[in-house]
Structure formats: structure tokens, C-alpha cells
C-alpha positions as CSV (number, residue, x, y, z in Angstrom):
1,X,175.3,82.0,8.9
2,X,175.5,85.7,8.6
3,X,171.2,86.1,8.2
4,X,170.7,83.7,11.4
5,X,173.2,86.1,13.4
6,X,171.5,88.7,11.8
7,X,168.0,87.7,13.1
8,X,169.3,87.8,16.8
9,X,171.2,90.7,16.9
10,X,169.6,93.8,17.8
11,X,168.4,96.1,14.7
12,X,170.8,99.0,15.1
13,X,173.6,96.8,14.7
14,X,175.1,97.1,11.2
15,X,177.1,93.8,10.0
16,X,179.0,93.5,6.9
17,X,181.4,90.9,5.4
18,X,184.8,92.8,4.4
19,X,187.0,89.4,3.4
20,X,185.5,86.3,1.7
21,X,188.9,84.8,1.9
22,X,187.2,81.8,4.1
23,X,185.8,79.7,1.1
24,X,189.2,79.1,-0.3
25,X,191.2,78.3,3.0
26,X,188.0,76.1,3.2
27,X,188.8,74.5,0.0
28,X,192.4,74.2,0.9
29,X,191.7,72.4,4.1
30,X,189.4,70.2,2.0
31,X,192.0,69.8,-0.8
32,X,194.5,68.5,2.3
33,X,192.2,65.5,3.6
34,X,191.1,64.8,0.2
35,X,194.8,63.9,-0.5
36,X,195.7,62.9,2.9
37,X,193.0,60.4,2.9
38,X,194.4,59.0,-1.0
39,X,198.2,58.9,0.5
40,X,197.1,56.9,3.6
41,X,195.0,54.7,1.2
42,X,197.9,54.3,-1.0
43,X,200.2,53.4,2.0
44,X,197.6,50.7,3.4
45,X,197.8,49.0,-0.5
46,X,201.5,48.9,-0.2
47,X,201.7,47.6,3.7
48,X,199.3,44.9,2.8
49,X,201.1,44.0,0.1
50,X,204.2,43.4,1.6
51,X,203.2,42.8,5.5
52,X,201.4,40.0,6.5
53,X,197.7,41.3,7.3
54,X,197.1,41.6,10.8
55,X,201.3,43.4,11.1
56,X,199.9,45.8,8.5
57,X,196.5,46.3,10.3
58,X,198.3,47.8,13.2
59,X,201.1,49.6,11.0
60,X,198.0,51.5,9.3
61,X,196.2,51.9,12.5
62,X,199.6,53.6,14.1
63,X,199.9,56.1,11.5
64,X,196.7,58.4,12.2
65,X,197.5,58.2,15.8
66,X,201.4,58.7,15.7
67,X,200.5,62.0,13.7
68,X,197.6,63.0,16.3
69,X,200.5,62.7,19.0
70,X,203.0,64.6,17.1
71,X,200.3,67.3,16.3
72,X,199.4,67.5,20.1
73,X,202.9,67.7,21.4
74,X,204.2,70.2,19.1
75,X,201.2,72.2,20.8
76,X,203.1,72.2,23.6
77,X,206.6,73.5,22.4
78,X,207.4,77.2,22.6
79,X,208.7,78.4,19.2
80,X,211.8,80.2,21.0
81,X,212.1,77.1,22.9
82,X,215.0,75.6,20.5
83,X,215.0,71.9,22.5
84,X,211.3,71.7,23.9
């Protein structure tokens, strides 16, 4: 990434990296959906096994999007906003 913005910028500007901090937040992000991905598979086994399939279908469908709504909201709350 930095040669290829390297190529296009002009020659007399000088770029250097200072903090190569972003491979491990990378990893930690991947770390998170790596086990996010193994709970919500873990949850599914356990829904199936004591739903009836099609109820536990739509229970595991529900979860991503519940969380994607919860997410989204909280994008819309002020942090000195103590009730929304």
C-alpha cells in the first residue's frame, strides 16, 4: 500500500511509517470474528437442538440482525446523553 501511494505522489514528498501498531489491531479484529463466528455456530447447535427447525432458523437468522440494530442505534446516542 505504502509503494503504490508512493508511485503517485510527487517525488519531493517524503513518507515514512512511524507506528506499525495496525497489524495487531488487524489481528484482534480477526481474532473477534474468528470467535464470533464459533459462538454463533455454537448457538445455532444448541437452538437446533432444542427448537424445532424452522423456529430455530429464524432465532439464528434474528441474532446477526438484532446486533446490526443495536450497533446502529447506539450510533446515534450521545455519550453525555444518560437516556438517548
Amino acid at each position: 500500500m505504502l509503494q503504490i501511494f508512493k508511485k503517485i505522489s510527487p517525488p519531493n514528498l517524503n513518507v515514512k511509517i512511524y507506528d506499525l501498531s495496525v497489524q495487531s489491531v488487524r489481528d484482534r479484529i480477526n481474532l473477534l470474528i474468528k470467535n464470533g463466528l464459533g459462538g454463533l455456530v455454537l448457538v445455532v447447535i444448541i437452538l437446533f437442538l432444542f427448537l424445532s427447525g424452522r423456529v430455530a432458523f429464524w432465532v439464528a437468522f434474528g441474532i446477526p440482525i438484532a446486533l446490526a440494530g443495536t450497533l446502529r442505534g447506539n450510533a446515534y446516542i450521545r455519550p453525555d446523553n444518560k437516556y438517548g
